[in-house]
C-alpha positions in Angstrom: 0.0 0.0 0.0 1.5 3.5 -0.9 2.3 6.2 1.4 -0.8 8.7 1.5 1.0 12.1 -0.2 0.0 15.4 -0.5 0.1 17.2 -3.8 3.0 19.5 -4.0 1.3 22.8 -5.5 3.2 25.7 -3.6 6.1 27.6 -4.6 8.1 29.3 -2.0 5.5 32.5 -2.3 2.9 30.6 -1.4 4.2 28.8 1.3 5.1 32.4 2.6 2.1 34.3 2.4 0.0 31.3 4.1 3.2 31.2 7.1 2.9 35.0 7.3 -1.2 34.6 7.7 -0.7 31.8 10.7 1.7 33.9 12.3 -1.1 37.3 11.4 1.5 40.1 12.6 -2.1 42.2 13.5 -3.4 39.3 15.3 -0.6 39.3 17.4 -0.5 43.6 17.9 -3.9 43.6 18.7 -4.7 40.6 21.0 -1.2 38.9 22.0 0.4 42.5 22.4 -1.6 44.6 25.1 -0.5 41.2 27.0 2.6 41.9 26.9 2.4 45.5 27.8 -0.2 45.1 30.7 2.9 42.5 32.3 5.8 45.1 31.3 4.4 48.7 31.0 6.6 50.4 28.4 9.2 47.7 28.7 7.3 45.7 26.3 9.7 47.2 23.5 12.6 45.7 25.5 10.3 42.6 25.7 9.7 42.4 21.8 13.3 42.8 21.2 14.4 40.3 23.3 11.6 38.0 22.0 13.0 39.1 18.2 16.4 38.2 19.2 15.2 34.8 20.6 13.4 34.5 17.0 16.7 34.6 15.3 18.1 32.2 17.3 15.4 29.7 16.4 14.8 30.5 12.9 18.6 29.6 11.7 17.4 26.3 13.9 14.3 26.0 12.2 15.5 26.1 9.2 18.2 23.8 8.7 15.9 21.5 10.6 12.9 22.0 8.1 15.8 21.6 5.3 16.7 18.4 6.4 13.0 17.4 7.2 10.2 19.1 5.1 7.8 17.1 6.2 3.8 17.3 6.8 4.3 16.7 10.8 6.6 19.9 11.5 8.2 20.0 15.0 7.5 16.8 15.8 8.5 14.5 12.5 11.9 16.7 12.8 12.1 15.6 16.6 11.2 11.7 16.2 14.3 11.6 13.8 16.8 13.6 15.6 16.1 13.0 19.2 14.5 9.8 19.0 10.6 8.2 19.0 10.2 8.8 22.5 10.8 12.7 22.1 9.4 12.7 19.2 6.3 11.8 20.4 6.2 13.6 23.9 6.5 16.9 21.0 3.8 15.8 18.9 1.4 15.9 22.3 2.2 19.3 23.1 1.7 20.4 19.2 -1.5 18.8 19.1 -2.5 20.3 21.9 -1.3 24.0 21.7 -2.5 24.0 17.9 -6.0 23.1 18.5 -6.2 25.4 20.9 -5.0 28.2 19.3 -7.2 27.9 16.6 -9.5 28.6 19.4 -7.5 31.6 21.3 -7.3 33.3 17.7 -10.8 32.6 16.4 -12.4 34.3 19.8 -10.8 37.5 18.9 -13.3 37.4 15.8 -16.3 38.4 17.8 -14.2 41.2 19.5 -13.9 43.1 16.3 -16.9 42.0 14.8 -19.6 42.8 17.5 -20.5 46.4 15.1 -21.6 44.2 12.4 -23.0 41.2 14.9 -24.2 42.7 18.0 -26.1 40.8 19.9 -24.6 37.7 18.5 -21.8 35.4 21.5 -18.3 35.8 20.7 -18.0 32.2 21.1 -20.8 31.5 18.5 -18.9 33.9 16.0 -15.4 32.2 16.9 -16.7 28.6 16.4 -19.0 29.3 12.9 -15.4 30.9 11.9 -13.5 27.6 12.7 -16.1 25.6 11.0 -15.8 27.9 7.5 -12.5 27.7 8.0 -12.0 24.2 7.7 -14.5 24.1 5.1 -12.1 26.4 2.9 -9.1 24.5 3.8 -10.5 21.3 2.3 -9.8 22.9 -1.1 -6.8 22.9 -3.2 -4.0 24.6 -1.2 -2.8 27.1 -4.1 -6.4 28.5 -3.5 -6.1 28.9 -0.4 -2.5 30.4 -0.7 -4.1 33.2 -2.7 -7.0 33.5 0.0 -4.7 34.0 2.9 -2.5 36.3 0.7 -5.0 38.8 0.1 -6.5 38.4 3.4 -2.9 39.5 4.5 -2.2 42.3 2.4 -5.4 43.8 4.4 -4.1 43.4 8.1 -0.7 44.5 6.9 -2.2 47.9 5.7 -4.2 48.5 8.8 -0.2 47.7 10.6 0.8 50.5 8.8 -1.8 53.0 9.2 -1.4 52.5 13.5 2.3 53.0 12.8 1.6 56.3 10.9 -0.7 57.3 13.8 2.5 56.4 16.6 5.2 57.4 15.0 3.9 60.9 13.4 2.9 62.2 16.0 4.9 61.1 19.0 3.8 61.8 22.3 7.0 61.0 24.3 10.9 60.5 22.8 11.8 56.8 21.4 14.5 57.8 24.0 12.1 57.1 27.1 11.6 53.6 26.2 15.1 53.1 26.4 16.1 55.0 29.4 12.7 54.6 31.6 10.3 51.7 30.8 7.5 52.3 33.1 5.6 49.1 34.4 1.5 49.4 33.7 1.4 50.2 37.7 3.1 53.4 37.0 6.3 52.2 38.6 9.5 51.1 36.9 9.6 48.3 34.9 11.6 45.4 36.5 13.8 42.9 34.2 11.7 39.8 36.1 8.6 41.9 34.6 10.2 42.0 30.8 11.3 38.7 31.3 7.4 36.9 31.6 6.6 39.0 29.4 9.4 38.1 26.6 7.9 34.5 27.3 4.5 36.4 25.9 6.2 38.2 23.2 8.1 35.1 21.7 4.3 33.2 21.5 3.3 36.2 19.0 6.2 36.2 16.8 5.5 32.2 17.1 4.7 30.8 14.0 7.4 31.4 11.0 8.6 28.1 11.6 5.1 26.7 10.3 6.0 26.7 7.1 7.8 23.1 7.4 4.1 21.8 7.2 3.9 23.0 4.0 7.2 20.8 2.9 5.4 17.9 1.4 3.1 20.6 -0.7 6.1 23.1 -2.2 8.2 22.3 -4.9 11.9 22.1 -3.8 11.1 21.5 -0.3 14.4 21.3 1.2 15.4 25.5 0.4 12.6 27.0 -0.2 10.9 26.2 3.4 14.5 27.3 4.6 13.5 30.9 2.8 9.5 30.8 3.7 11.0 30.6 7.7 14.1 33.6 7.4 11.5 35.5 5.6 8.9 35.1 7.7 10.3 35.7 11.1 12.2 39.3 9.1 8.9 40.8 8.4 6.8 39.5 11.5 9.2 40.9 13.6 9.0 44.4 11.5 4.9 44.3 11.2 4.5 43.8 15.2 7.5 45.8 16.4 7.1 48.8 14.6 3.3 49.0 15.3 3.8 48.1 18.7 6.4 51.1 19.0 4.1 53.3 17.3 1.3 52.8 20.0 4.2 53.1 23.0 5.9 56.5 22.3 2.1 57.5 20.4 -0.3 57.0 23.4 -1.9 60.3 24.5 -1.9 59.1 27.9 0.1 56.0 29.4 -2.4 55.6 32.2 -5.8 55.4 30.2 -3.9 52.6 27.9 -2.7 50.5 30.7 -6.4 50.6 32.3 -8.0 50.6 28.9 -10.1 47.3 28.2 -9.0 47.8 24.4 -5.8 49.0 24.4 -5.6 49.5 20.4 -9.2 50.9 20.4 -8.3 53.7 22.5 -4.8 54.4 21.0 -6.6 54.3 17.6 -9.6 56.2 18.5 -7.5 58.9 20.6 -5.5 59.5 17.3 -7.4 59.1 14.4 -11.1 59.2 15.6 -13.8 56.3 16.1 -14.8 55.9 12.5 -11.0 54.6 11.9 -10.9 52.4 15.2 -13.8 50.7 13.2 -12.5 50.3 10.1 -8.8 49.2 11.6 -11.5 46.5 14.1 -13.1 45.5 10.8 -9.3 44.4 9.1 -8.2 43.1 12.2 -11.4 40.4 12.3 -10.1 39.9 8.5 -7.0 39.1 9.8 -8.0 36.9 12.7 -10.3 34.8 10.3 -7.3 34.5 7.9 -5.0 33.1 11.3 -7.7 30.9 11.9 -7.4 29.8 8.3 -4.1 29.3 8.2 -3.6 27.5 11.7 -6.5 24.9 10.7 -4.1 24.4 7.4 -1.2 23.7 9.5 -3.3 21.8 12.3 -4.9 19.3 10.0 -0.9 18.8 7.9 0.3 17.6 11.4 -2.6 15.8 12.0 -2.4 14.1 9.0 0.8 13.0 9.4 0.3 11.5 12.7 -2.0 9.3 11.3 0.2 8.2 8.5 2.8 7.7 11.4 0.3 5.2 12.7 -0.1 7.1 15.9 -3.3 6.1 17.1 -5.9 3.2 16.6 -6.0 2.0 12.5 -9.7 3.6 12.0 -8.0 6.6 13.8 -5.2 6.7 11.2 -7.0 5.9 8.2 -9.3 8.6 8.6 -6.6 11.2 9.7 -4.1 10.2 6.8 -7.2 10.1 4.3 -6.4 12.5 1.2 -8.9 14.2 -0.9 -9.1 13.1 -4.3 -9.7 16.1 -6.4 -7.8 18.9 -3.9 -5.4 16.3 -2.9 -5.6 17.6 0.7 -6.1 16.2 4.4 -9.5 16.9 4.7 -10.4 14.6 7.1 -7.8 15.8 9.6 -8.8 19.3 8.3 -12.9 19.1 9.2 -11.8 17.4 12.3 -9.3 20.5 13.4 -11.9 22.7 12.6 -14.8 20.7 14.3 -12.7 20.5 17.7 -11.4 23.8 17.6 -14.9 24.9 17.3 -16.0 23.5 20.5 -13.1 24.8 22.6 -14.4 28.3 21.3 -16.9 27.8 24.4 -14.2 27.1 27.4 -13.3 29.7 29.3 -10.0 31.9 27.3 -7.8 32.3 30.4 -7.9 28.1 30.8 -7.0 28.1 27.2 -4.1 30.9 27.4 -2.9 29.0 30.4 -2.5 25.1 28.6 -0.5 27.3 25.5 1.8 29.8 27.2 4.6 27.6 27.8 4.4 25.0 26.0 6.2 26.5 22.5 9.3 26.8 25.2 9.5 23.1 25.4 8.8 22.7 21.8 11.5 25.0 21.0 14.2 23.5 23.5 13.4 20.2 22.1 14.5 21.6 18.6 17.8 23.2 19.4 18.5 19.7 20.9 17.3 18.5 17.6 20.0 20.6 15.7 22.8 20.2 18.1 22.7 16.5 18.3 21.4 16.2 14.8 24.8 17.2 13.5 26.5 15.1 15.7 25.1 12.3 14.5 25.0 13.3 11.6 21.0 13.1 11.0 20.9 16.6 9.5 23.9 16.0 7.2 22.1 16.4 3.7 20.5 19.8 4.7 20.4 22.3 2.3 20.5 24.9 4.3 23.1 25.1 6.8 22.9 27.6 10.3 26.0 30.4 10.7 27.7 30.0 13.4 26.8 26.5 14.8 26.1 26.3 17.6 25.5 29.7 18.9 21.6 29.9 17.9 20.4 26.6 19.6 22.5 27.5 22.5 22.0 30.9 22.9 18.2 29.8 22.8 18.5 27.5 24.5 19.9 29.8 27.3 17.1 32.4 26.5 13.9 29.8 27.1 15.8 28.6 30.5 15.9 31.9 31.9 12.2 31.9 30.8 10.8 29.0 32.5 12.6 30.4 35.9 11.0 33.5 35.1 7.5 31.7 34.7 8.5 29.3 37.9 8.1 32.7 39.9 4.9 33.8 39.0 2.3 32.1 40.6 -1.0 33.4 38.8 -0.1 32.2 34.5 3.5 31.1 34.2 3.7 28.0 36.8 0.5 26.7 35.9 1.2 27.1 32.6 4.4 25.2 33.4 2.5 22.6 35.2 0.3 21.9 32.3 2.6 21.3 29.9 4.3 19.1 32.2 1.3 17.1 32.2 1.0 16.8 28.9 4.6 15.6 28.1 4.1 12.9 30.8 0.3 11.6 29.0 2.2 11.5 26.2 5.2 9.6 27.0 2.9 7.1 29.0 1.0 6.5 26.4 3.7 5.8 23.9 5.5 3.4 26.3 1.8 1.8 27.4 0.1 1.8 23.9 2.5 2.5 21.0 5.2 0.0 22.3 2.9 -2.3 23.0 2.0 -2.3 19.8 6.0 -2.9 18.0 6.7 0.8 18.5 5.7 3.9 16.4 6.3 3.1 12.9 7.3 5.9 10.7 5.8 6.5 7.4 9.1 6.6 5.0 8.5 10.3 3.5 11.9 12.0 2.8 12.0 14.5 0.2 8.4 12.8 -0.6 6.9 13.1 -4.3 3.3 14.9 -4.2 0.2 13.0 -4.8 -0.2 14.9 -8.4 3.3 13.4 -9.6 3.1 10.1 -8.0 -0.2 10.0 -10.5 2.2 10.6 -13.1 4.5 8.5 -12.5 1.9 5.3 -12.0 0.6 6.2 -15.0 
């Protein structure tokens, strides 16, 4: 029986715009942001620096990784084969359950920025009709889709642009005072412990660029162009949220009424450029959040796939998940099913969901820059196309980075232990049920997908 395959209709472009539309730079400035700077005051720029530097480190990891490995399954594929099965599978726990739910943290926005169009209407009704469209739309063919996020993203960029304009040309305090006084939200200085948690905040919304590994079985010359999609990506996330979030800093009227503003871009928008243009900017935004959710259910429903390729679960389990479309040549099994679940989560309570998610990319990442150290050790990442500078400084600089994190997280009681506690959990369900269940069974066998032929030109070629 043949290896369920993907059809490989992406170019690099592509696989770009829909990375760029996951990651949704104004997703991230107006939900994931005001986080950050309700935790660190104006020491959120410090924060998102930090954070950008951190996403340096791990792009040069992600992508020699991906270039070895483009495979459907993403962090966790790249982890079975460099770390081992065990790993490999604790990772594919935590992705499954930090994607799903994102798809839900992202979606709830929706009815945030929709509620002038839809009032009256639940923002979890809104949030879960969007998950359910969404995975409707990701069924098709996945050069449609490219196109739909693309455009989709050209929208939220421009409304980026527009709250930069409104920070940066007319300044309410010197760039300077960032540097030389970050204030904490309480009106007090901001402490490096504060910056800290909240670089742990920051890193989740430039979180995403490496997403574009799920996309290696469906873009042609796999091996460098995901290496591209991921340097690119992280260079002009890091430009859409930083800038914008700079803007809104040094541009806020009043420092006070934005750290005790329910909306924090709402009032920065509608104290410099009037209400009619905080609705307009609200209106891109939920364009932009419906595009995330989009492109997470894409990325969701790749990994999912491949898990059930990888014989991960009970054989009806895996059939269904590694079932491909005929006509689109996509998941859509695994893609209706991401959507489905996510759907349902839309109605648990967001802080639970913020909590399960906030860590657990910092054990996903630490896993990878084991990954690429011991990868080229052993050699595993040998036939990479694309080659980190100066091995080993990223993985161990990051590495560095996400431990002073988790301390940082380990000290505050109210989101970053939990958090820490949560994803403990679910490394240790996963583990015991690959030793109690997968081992059981002979072990986890591995689809054999390398640099694997698309479903459209292994037609060819059986013809």
């Amino acid at each position: 029986m043949s290896t369920p395959a993907l059809r490989r209709g992406l170019r690099t472009l592509g696989t770009l715009l829909i990375t760029l539309s996951a990651i949704s730079p104004a997703s991230s400035v107006f939900i994931i942001a005001p986080g950050v700077i309700s935790g660190a005051g104006t020491g959120a720029f410090y924060s998102f620096v930090a954070a950008a530097v951190v996403g340096v480190f791990m792009a040069f990891v992600y992508a020699e990784l991906a270039s070895a490995f483009p495979l459907a399954g993403g962090e966790y594929a790249i982890v079975t084969r460099t770390l081992g099965r065990l790993p490999g599978f604790a990772v594919l726990g935590l992705m499954i359950i930090t994607q799903v739910l994102i798809v839900a943290v992202i979606a709830l926005g929706v009815g945030t920025y929709l509620g002038v169009l839809l009032p009256g209407v639940p923002g979890a009704v809104i949030a879960a009709v969007t998950c359910v469209v969404a995975a409707v739309v990701g069924v098709f063919d996945i050069k449609l889709n490219a196109w739909v996020t693309g455009i989709f993203l050209a929208i939220e960029i421009l409304a980026l642009i527009v709250v930069s304009a409104l920070g940066l040309l007319n300044p309410a305090r010197p760039f300077t005072e960032l540097l030389a006084h970050p204030v904490a939200s309480d009106g007090g200085p901001a402490t490096v412990g504060a910056i800290a948690i909240a670089t742990s905040v920051a890193i989740f919304a430039y979180n995403g660029y490496g997403s574009a590994v799920y996309f290696g079985e469906e873009t042609q010359d796999a091996s460098r162009g995901i290496a591209r999609a991921i340097l690119f990506a992280l260079g002009i996330t890091v430009l859409a949220e930083l800038i914008p979030v700079t803007a809104v800093l040094v541009g806020a009227p009043d420092l006070n009424a934005l750290f005790s503003s329910e909306n924090m871009l709402s009032y920065f928008i509608g104290s410099r450029g009037g209400g009619t243009l905080d609705t307009v900017i609200g209106l891109a935004v939920a364009l932009a959040i419906i595009n995330a959710v989009l492109a997470i259910v894409l990325i969701s429903s790749r990994m999912l796939f491949s898990s059930g390729r990888d014989s991960a679960w009970p054989s009806p389990v895996n059939r269904a998940l590694s079932a491909v479309h005929p006509k689109f040549g996509t998941p859509w099994v695994a893609t209706v099913g991401t959507g489905l679940v996510a759907a349902l989560l839309c109605f648990v309570d967001p802080k639970l969901l913020l909590v399960v998610t906030s860590t657990s990319i910092v054990a996903v990442y630490a896993a990878l820059c084991l990954g690429a150290i011991i990868g080229r050790r052993t050699g595993a990442t040998a036939h990479a196309a694309y080659r980190m500078p100066w091995f080993p400084v990223a993985p161990v600089l990051a590495l560095a980075v996400l431990v002073f994190v988790v301390y940082q997280n380990l000290l505050d009681p109210a989101v970053g232990r939990p958090s820490l506690i949560v994803t403990a959990c679910v490394v240790l369900l996963s583990i015991a049920y690959y030793l109690v269940v997968l081992r059981r069974k002979g072990g986890w066998k591995l689809a054999d997908v390398t640099e694997e032929k698309g479903a459209d030109e292994k037609a060819d070629e059986r013809a």
